[in-house]
C-alpha positions as CSV (number, residue, x, y, z in Angstrom):
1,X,131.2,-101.8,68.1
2,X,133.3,-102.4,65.1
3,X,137.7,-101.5,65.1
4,X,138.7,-99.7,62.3
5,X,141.1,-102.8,60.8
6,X,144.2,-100.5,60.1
7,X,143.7,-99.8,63.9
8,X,143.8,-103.6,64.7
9,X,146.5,-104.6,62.9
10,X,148.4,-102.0,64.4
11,X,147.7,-102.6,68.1
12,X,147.9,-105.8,68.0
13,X,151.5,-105.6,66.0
14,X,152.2,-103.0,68.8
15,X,150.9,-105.2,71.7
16,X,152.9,-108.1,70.3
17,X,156.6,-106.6,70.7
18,X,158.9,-108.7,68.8
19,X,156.7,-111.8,68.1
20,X,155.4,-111.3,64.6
21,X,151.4,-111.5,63.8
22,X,150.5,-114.5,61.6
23,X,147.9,-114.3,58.4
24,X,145.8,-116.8,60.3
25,X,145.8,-114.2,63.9
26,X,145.2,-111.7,61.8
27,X,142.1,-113.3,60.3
28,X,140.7,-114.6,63.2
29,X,140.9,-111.4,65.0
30,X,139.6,-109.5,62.2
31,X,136.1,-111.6,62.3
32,X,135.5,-110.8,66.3
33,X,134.9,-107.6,64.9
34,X,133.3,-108.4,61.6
35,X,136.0,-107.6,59.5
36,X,135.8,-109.2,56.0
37,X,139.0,-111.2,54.9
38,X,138.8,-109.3,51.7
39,X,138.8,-105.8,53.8
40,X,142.0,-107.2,56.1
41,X,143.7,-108.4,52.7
42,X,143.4,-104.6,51.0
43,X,144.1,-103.0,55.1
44,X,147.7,-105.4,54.9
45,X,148.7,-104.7,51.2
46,X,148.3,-100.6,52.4
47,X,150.2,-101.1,55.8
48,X,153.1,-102.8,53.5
49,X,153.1,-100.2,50.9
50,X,153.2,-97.4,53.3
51,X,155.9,-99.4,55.5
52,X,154.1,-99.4,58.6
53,X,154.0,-103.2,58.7
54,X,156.6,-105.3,56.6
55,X,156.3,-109.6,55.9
56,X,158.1,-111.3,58.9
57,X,158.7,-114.7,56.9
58,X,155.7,-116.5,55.1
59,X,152.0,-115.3,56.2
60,X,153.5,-113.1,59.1
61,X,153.6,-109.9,60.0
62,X,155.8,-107.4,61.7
63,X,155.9,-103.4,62.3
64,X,157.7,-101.6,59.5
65,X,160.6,-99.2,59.4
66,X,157.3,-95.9,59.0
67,X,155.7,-97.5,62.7
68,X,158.8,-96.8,64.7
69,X,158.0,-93.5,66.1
70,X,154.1,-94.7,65.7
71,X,155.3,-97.6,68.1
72,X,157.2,-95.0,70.7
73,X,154.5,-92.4,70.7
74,X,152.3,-95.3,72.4
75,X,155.0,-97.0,74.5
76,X,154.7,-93.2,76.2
77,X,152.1,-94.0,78.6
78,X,154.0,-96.8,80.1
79,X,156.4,-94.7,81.9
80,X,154.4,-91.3,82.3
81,X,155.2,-91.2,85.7
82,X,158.8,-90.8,85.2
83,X,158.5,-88.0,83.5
84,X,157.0,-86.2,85.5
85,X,159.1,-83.5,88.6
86,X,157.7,-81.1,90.9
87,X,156.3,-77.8,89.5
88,X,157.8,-74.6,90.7
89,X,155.0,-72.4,89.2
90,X,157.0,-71.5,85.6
91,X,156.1,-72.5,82.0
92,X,156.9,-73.9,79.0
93,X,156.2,-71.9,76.2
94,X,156.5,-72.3,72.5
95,X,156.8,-69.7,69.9
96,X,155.2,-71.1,66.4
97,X,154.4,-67.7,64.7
98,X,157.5,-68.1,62.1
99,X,156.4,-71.6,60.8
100,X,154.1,-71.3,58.0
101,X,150.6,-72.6,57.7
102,X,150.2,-73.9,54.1
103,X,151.6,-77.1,54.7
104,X,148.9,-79.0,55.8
105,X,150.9,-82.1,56.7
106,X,153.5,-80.3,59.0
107,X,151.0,-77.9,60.5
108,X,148.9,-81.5,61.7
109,X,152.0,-83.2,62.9
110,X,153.0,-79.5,64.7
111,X,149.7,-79.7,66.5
112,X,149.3,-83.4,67.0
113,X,153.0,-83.0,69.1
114,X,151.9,-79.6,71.0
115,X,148.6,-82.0,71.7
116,X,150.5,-84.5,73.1
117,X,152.4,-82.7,75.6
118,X,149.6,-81.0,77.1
119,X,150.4,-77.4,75.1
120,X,147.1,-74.8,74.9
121,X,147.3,-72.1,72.7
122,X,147.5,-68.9,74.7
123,X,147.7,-66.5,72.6
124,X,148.1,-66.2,68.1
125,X,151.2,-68.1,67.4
126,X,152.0,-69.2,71.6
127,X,151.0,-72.5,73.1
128,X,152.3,-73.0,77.1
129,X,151.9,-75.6,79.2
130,X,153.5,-76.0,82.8
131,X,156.8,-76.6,83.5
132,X,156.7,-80.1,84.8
133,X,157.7,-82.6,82.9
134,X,160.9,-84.2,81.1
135,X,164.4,-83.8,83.2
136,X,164.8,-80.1,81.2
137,X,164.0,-77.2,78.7
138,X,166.3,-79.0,76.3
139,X,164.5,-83.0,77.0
140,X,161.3,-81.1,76.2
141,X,162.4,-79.4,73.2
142,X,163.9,-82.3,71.8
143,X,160.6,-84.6,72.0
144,X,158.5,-81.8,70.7
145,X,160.9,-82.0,67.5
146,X,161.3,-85.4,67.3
147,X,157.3,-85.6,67.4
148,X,157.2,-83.0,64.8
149,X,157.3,-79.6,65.7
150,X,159.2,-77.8,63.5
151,X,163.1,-76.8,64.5
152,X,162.3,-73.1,63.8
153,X,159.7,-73.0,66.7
154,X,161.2,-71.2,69.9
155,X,160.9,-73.7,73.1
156,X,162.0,-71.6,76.8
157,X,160.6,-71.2,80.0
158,X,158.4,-68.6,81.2
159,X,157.3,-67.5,84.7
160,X,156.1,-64.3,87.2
161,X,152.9,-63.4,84.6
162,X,150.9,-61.0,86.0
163,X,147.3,-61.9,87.9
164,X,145.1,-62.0,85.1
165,X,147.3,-63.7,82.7
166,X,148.1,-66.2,85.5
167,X,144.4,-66.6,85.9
168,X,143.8,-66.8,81.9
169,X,147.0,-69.8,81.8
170,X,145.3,-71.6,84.2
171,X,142.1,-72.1,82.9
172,X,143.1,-73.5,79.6
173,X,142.9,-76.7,81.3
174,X,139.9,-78.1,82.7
175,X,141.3,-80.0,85.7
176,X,137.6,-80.7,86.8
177,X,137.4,-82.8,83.9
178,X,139.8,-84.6,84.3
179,X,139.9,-85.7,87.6
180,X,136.3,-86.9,86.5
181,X,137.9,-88.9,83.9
182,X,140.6,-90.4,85.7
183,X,138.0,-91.3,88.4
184,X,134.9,-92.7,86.4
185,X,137.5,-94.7,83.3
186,X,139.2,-96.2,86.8
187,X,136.2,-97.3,88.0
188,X,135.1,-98.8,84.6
189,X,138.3,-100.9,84.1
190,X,138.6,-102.2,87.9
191,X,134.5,-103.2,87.5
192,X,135.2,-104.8,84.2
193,X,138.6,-106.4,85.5
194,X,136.5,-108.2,88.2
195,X,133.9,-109.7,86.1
196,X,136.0,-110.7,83.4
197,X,136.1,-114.3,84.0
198,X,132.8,-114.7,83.8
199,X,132.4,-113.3,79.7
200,X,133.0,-116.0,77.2
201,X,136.2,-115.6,75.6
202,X,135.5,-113.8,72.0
203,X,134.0,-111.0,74.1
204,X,136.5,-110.5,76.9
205,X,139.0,-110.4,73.8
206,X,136.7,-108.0,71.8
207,X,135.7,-105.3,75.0
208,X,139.3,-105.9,76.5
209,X,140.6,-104.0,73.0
210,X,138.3,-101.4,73.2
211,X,138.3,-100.6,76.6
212,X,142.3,-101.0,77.0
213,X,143.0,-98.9,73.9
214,X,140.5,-96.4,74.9
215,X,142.1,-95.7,78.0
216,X,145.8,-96.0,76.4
217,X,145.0,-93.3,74.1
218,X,143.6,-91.0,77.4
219,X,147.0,-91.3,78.4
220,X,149.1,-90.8,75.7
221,X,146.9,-87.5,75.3
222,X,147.4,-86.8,79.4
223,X,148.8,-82.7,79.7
224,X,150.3,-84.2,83.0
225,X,149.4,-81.3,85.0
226,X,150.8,-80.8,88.2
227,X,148.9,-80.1,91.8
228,X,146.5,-78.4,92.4
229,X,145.6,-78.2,88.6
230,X,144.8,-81.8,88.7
231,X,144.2,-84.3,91.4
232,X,147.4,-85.7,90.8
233,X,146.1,-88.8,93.3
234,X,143.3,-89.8,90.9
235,X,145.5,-90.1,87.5
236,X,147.9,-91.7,89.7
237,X,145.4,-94.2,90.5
238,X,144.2,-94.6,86.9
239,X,147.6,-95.0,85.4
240,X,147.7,-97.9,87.6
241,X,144.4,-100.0,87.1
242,X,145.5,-99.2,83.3
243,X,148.8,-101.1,83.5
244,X,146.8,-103.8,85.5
245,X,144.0,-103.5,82.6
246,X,146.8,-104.2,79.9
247,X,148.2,-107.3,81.5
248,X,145.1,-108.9,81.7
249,X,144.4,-108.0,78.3
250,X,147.3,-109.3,76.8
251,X,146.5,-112.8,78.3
252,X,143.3,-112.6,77.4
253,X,144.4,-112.3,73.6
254,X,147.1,-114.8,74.2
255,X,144.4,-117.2,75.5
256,X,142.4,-116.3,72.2
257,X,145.0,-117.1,69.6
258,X,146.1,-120.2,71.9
259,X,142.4,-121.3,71.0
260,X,142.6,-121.2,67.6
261,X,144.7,-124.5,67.6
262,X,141.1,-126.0,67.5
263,X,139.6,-123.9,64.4
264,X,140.2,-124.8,61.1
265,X,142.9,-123.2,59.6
266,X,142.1,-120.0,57.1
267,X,142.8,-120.0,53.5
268,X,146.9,-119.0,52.7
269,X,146.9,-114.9,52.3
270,X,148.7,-113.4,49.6
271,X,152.3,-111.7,49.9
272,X,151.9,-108.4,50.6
273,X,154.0,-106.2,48.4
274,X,155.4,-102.5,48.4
């Protein structure tokens, strides 16, 4: 398997919190996945010129001013289970037939946030989801904005649809699948977690980045259903082997970069410029 290097640089910027990346990380990381120093050198000089990543002193690297919601969109799954209260049986509805469609741009970031908080369409120009996440109406207006839904969309509750709509709401969702997810990804992580001792450092660090951020990404992407749409047990359980998964990834690339004290150092990168 190969990681697409704007993808690196960006999780491991992301995984890293404060402490900048260094040219040499950067390099070294790049090669577990057969990433050319000439490809990381054109993937930085992009990041920098789009402000996703910005210099952090000489040969380091930090997350720009442009990643700050990038960096908060991912730092979602983290606390999930906050966010979640019980469901009374209403809705969440959201009204997008007055925003146009020939912007390209704001029609992706539009679906991208509906997408993200577990919205189906339901009918032309209507996407629902239930009503069971964020303290209120208002919270989850206000993140559906902030993630780009546009301000002339109409967020309110909905509730007492007749049988067949009911019927058609709830399977817009396949909970089935889901609960298949949460169960076979948990199983995958908690196997992997107990053999990872025995893999030889490079590829604990290389599987631990794919499997982690494949199962980060399920749960950004989560609708958070409620019982009995989901098996609320099972994601519960998943969300936790995931947390367990990312410490044990992050000291497995700590260990890596630790290592490289022992490899010779890289050739000096140039500046990356805006």
């Amino acid at each position: 398997m190969r990681a697409n290097p704007k993808s690196l640089i960006l999780e491991l910027l992301l995984a890293n919190g404060e402490k900048p990346l260094t040219a040499r990380e950067a390099i070294h990381a790049s090669a577990l996945f057969r990433i050319s120093e000439s490809s990381l050198r054109v993937t930085l000089t992009r990041l920098s010129a789009t402000g996703l990543i910005e210099a952090a002193g000489r040969g380091a690297y930090r997350l720009g001013p442009a990643a700050v919601d990038l960096a908060g969109d991912v730092a979602t799954w983290r606390t999930l289970e906050t966010r979640l209260r019980p469901w009374a049986g209403g809705y969440i509805v959201v009204h997008s037939g007055a925003l146009g469609r020939s912007d390209r741009a704001a029609l992706q970031r539009r679906e991208r946030a509906l997408q993200m908080l577990g919205f189906r369409v339901f009918e032309r120009g209507l996407h629902i989801r239930p009503d069971n996440i964020e303290p209120d109406i208002d919270a989850v207006r206000q993140r559906l904005y902030k993630l780009g839904l546009g301000r002339e969309a109409a967020v309110f509750k909905a509730s007492n649809f007749d049988a067949a709509r009911e019927s058609a709401v709830r399977q817009l969702w396949d909970g089935g699948a889901l609960n298949r997810m949460y169960m076979q990804l948990n199983a995958q992580l908690e196997t992997w977690l107990a053999g990872a001792d025995q893999l030889a450092l490079e590829v604990a660090t290389r599987e631990s980045f794919f499997m982690g951020g494949g199962a980060i990404r399920q749960l950004v992407f989560d609708p958070l259903l409620p019982e009995p749409l989901v098996d609320a047990a099972a994601r519960h359980a998943f969300i936790q082997t995931v947390h367990r998964f990312d410490a044990a990834g992050r000291a497995i690339w700590q260990r890596f970069f630790a290592s490289l004290a022992d490899t010779p150092s890289p050739l000096p990168m140039a500046e990356t410029t805006c």
